[in-house]
C-alpha positions as CSV (number, residue, x, y, z in Angstrom):
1,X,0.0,0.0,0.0
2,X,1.6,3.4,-0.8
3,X,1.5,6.4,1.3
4,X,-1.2,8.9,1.6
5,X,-1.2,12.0,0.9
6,X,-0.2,13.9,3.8
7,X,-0.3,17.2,5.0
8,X,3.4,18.2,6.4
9,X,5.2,20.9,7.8
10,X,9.0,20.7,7.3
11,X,10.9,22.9,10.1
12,X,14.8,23.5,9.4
13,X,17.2,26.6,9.4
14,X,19.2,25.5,6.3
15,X,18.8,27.3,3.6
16,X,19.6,23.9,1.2
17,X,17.5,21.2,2.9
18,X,13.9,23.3,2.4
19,X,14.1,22.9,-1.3
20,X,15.1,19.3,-1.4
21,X,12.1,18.8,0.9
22,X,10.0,20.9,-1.5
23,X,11.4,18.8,-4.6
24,X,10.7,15.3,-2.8
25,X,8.3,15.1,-0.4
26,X,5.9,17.5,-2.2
27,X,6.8,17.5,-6.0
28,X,8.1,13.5,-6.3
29,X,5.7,11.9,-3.2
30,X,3.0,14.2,-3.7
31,X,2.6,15.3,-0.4
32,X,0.9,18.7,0.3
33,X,4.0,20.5,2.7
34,X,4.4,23.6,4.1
35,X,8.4,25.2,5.3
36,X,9.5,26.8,8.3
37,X,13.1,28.0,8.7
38,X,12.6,29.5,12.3
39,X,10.5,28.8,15.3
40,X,8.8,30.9,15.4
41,X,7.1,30.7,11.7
42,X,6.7,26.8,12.9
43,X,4.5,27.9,15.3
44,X,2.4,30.2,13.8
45,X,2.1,27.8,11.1
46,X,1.5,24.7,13.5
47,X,-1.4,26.8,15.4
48,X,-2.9,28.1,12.2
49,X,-3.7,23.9,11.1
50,X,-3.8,20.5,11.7
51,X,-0.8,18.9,10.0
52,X,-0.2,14.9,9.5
53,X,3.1,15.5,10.7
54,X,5.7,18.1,11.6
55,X,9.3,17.1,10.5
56,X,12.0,19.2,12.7
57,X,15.6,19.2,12.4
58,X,17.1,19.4,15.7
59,X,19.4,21.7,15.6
60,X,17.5,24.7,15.0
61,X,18.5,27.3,16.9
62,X,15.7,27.5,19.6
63,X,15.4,28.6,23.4
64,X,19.3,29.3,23.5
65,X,20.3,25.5,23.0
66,X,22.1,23.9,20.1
67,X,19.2,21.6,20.2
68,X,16.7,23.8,19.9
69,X,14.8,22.0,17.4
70,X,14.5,19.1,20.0
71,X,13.0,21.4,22.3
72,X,10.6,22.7,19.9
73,X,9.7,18.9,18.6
74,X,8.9,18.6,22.0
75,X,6.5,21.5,22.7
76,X,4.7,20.5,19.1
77,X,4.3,17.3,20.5
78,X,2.5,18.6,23.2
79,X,0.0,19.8,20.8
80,X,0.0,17.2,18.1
81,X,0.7,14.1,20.3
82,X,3.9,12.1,20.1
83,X,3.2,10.3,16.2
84,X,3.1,13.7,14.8
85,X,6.1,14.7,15.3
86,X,9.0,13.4,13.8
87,X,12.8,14.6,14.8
88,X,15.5,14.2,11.7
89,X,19.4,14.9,12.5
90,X,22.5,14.3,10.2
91,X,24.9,15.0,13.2
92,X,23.2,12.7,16.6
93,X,22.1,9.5,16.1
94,X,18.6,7.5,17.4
95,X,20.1,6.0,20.8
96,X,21.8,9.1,21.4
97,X,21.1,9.7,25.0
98,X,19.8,12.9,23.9
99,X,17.1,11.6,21.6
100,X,15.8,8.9,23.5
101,X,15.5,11.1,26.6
102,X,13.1,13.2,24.3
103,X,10.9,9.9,23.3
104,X,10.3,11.1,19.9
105,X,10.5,9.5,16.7
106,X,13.2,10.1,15.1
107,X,15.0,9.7,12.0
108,X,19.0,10.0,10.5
109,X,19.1,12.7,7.9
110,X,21.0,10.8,5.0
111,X,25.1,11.2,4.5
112,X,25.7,9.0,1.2
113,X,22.2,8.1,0.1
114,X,20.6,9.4,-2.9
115,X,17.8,12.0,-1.8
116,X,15.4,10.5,-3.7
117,X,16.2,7.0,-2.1
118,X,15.7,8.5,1.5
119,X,12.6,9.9,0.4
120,X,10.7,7.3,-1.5
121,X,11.7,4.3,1.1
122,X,13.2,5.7,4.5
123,X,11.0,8.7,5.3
124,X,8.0,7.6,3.6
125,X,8.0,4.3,5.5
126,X,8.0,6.2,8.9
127,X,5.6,8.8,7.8
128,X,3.2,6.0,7.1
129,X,3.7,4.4,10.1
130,X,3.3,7.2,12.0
131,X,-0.2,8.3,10.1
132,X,-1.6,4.5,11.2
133,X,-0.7,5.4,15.2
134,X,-1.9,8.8,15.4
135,X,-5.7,9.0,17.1
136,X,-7.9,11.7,17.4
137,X,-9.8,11.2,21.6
138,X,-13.5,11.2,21.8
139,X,-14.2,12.3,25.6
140,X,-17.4,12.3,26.4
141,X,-20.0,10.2,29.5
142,X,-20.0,6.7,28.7
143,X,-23.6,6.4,30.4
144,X,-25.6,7.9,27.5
145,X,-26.8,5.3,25.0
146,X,-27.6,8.4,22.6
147,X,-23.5,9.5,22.9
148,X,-22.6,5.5,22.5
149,X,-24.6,5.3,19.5
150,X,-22.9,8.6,17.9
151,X,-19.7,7.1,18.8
152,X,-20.0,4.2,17.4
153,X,-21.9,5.3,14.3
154,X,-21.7,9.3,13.2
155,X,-18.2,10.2,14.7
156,X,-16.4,7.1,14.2
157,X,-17.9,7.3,10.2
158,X,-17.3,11.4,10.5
159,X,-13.6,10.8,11.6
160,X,-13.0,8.2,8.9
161,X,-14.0,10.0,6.0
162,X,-11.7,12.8,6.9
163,X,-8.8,10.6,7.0
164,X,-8.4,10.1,10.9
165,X,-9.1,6.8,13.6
166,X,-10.7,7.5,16.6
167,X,-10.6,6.6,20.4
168,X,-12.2,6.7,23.5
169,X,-11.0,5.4,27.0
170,X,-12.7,2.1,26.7
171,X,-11.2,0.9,23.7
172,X,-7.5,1.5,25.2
173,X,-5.9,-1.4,27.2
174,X,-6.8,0.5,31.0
175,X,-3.3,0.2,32.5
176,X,-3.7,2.6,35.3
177,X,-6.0,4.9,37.0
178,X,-9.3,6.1,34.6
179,X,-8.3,9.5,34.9
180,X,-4.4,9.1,34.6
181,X,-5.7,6.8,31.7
182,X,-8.4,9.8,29.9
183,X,-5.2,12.5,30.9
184,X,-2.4,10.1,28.8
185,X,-4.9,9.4,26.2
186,X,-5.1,13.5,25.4
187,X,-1.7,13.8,25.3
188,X,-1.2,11.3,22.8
189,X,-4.3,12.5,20.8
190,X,-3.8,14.5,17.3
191,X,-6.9,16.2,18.1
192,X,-9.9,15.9,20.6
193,X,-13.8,15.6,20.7
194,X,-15.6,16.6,23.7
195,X,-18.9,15.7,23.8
196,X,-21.7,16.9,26.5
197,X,-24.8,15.5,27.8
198,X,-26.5,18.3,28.7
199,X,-24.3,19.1,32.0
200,X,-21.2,17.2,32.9
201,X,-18.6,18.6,34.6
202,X,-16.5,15.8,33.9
203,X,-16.3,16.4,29.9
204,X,-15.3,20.2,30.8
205,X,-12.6,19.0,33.1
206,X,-11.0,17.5,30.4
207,X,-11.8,19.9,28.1
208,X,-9.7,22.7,30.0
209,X,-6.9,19.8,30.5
210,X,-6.9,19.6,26.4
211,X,-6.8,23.4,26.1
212,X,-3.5,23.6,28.5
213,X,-1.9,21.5,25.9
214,X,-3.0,23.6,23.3
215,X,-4.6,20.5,21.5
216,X,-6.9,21.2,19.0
217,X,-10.4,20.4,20.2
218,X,-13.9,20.2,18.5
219,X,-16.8,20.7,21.2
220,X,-20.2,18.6,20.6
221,X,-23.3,19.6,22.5
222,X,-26.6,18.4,22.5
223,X,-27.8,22.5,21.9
224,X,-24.7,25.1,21.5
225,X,-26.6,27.1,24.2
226,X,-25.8,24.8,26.8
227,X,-21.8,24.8,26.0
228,X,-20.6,27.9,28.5
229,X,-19.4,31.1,26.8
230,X,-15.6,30.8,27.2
231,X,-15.4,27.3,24.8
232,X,-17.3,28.5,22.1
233,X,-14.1,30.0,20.4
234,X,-13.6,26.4,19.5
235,X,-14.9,24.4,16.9
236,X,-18.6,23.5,18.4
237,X,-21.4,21.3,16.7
238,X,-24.8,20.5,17.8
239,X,-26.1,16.9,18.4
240,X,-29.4,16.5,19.1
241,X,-32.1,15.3,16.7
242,X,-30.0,16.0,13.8
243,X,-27.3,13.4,13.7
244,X,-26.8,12.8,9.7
245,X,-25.8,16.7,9.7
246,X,-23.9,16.4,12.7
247,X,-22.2,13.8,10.9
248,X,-21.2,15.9,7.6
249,X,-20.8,19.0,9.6
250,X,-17.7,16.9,12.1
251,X,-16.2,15.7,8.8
252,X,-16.0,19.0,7.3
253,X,-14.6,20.6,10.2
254,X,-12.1,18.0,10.7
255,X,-11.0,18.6,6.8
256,X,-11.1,22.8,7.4
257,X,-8.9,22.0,10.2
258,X,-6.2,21.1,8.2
259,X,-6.5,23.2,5.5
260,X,-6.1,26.2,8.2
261,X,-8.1,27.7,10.5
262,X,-9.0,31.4,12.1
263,X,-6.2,32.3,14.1
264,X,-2.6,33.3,13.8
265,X,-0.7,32.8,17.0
266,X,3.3,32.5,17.8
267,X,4.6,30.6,20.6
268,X,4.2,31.5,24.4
C-alpha cells in the first residue's frame, strides 16, 4: 500500500534542505508541505492547522540550546501528540542519550544516500507508520446510549471519511487509573472531541486539560446554548435530533482543520 497523501510541515534553518524537501516530499511523493526556517514561523504555522506531521531538524536554533529544534519537537508534541512529530538529524544518532530522553521518533538525515532514495523508502515508510498510530480522543459520559450510539456510528464514520481513527477510553488497554488513563490518552491524541450530555462537569474538566496542551479540540453539545461562553471559540457542533448533519458538519470541520483555520498565534 503506498502512502497517503499527507499534510506536512518541514521545520529546518538551512537554507539547502527546504528545497530538497520541497522537490521530494511535495513534487516526487506528492505530499501537500508547508516550510519553516525558524520557530517561530513553525508555530504560527502549527497553530494556524492540523498537520499529519511536523518534520524538525534538531538543531534549529531554539530557546538558546544547540538543540533547539528538539525542544521545539517537544513542545509540538504537546500539541499534536507524540506520532506527529518526527525529529531528523545528520549530526546525533537515534540511541543518542539525547534523543531517547526526548521519546520522539526520530530519523538520521541521509550522508551517502541518494535523496530521492531516503525519500521514497526511509522517510516515507516512517511517515506511514506514523499516520496508522496517530488518534484523534473522543471524551465524552460513557452512560448515555444516545452518545454510544454517535460514537460508534456518526463520529467514528465522520472521523474516517476525513482521514483520521478514533478513540475513547474504553477501547485503550486500561493500564492505570481512569483518569491518569483519559489525561495520557489527550496527550497522545492529534486532536480531541468533547462531547456533553446536557451538564457534565466531567467532559469540561478534560476539556480545559486539552486546552492547557493547546490540542486542538472540536466541542459537541446536545444544543450550543448549553456549552458555556468561554469554549465556544472552538470548533462547536450541535447533536441532538440532527445526527446525519452532525455527521457531515464533524467531517467537514475535521477537513477545514487542516487546511487552516482562524487564528494566527506564535509561541508563548
Amino acid at each position: 500500500m503506498s502512502t497517503p497523501t499527507l499534510d506536512i510541515l518541514f521545520v529546518d534553518d538551512n537554507a539547502s534542505s527546504l528545497p530538497v524537501y520541497e522537490r521530494y516530499a511535495g513534487g516526487m511523493l506528492g505530499h501537500r508541505i508547508d516550510l519553516a526556517n525558524t520557530a517561530t514561523e513553525a508555530w504560527r504555522l502549527a497553530k494556524g492547522r492540523l498537520y499529519d506531521v511536523i518534520v524538525c531538524d534538531a538543531k534549529l536554533p531554539y530557546r538558546n540550546s544547540p538543540l533547539g529544534g528538539l525542544i521545539l519537537a517537544e513542545e509540538l508534541a504537546a500539541r499534536y501528540g507524540r506520532d506527529s512529530v518526527l525529529v531528523v538529524s545528520q549530526f546525533i544518532d537515534e540511541h543518542d542519550s539525547v534523543t531517547e530522553a526526548a521519546g520522539l521518533p526520530f530519523l538520521k538525515k541521509p550522508a551517502a544516500v541518494s535523496h530521492a532514495e531516503w525519500f521514497a523508502d526511509v522517510l516515507s515508510g516512517r511517515l506511514k507508520r506514523m499516520k496508522a498510530r496517530q488518534f484523534g480522543f473522543a471524551a465524552m459520559p460513557f452512560g448515555c446510549p444516545e452518545l454510544n450510539s454517535l460514537f460508534r456510528g456518526e463520529i467514528k464514520a465522520a472521523c474516517r471519511d476525513a482521514g483520521h481513527r478514533v478513540m475513547r477510553t474504553d477501547e485503550a488497554p486500561l493500564t492505570r487509573n481512569i483518569v491518569n488513563e483519559i489525561f495520557s490518552m489527550i496527550d497522545d491524541a492529534h486532536f480531541v472531541i468533547f462531547m456533553t450530555a446536557d451538564d457534565n462537569p466531567n467532559v469540561f474538566y478534560e476539556a480545559g486539560y486539552a486546552l492547557a496542551r493547546q490540542k486542538e479540540i472540536l466541542m459537541c453539545a446536545p444544543t450550543l446554548d448549553t456549552l458555556p461562553f468561554d469554549v465556544r471559540s472552538n470548533v462547536c457542533l450541535e447533536y441532538r435530533n440532527r445526527h446525519a448533519e452532525f455527521q457531515a458538519q464533524l467531517t467537514e470541520a475535521l477537513v477545514a482543520l487542516a487546511r487552516g483555520k482562524r487564528e494566527e498565534a506564535t509561541p508563548g
